[in-house]
C-alpha positions as CSV (number, residue, x, y, z in Angstrom):
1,X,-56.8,-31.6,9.7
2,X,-54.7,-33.6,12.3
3,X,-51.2,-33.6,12.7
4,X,-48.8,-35.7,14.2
5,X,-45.5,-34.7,14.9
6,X,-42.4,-36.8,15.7
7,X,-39.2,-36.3,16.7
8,X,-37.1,-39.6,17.3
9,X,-33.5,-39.6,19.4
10,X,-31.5,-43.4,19.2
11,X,-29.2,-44.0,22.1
12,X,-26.7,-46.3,23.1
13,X,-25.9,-47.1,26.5
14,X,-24.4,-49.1,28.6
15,X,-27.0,-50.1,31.5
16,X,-30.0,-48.9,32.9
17,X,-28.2,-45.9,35.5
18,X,-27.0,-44.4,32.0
19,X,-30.4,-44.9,30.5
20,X,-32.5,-43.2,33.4
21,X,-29.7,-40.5,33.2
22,X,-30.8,-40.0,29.0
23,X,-34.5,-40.4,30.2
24,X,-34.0,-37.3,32.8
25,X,-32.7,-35.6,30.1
26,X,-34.8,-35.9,27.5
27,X,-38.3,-35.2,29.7
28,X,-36.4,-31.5,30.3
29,X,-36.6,-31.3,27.0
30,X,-39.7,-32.0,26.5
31,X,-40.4,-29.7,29.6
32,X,-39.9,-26.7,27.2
33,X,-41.8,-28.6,24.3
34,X,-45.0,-28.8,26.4
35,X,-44.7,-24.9,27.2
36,X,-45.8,-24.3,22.9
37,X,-47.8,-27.9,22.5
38,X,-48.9,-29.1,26.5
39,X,-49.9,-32.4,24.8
40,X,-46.6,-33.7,24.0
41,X,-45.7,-36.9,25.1
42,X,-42.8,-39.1,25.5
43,X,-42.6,-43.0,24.6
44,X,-39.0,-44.4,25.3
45,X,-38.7,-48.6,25.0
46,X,-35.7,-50.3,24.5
47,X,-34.8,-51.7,21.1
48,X,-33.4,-55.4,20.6
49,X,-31.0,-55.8,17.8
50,X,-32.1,-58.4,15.4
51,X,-30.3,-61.8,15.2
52,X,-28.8,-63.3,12.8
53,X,-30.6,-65.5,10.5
54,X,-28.8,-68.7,10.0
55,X,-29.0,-69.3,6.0
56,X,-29.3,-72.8,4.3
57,X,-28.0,-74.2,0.7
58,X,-30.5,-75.1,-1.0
59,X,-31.1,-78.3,-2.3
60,X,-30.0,-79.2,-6.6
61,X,-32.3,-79.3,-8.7
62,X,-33.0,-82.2,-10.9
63,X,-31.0,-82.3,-14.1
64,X,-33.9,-82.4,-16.8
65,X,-36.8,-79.7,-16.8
66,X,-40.4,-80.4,-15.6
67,X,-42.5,-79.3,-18.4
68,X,-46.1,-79.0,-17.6
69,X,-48.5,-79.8,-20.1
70,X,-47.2,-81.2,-22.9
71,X,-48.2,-84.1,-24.0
């Protein structure tokens, strides 16, 4: 059986001199990680907030009822 283990760590930060700083941080932890599991790995990317989706009213719809198959 395979495992796959995760541990996940959000940030916020200012610029990329405070995210290095995080970075340098973090792979010291994983220093001592790697001493139980050497195949740990570290994946940081940076994540976008999403924008804001403008939202239109939709259109009225008809007064009467479209009924479908009657005769």
């Amino acid at each position: 059986m395979m495992l796959c283990g995760q541990i996940s760590i959000e940030l916020t930060v200012d610029d990329f001199v405070e995210a290095a700083d995080h970075q340098r941080r973090i792979e010291d932890l994983l220093a001592r990680v790697r001493e139980s599991y050497p195949e740990a790995t570290l994946t940081m990317r940076e994540r976008r907030q999403r924008k804001a989706l403008g939202l239109a009213v939709a259109d009225r719809a008809p007064a009467g009822l479209a009924r479908y198959g009657e005769a």
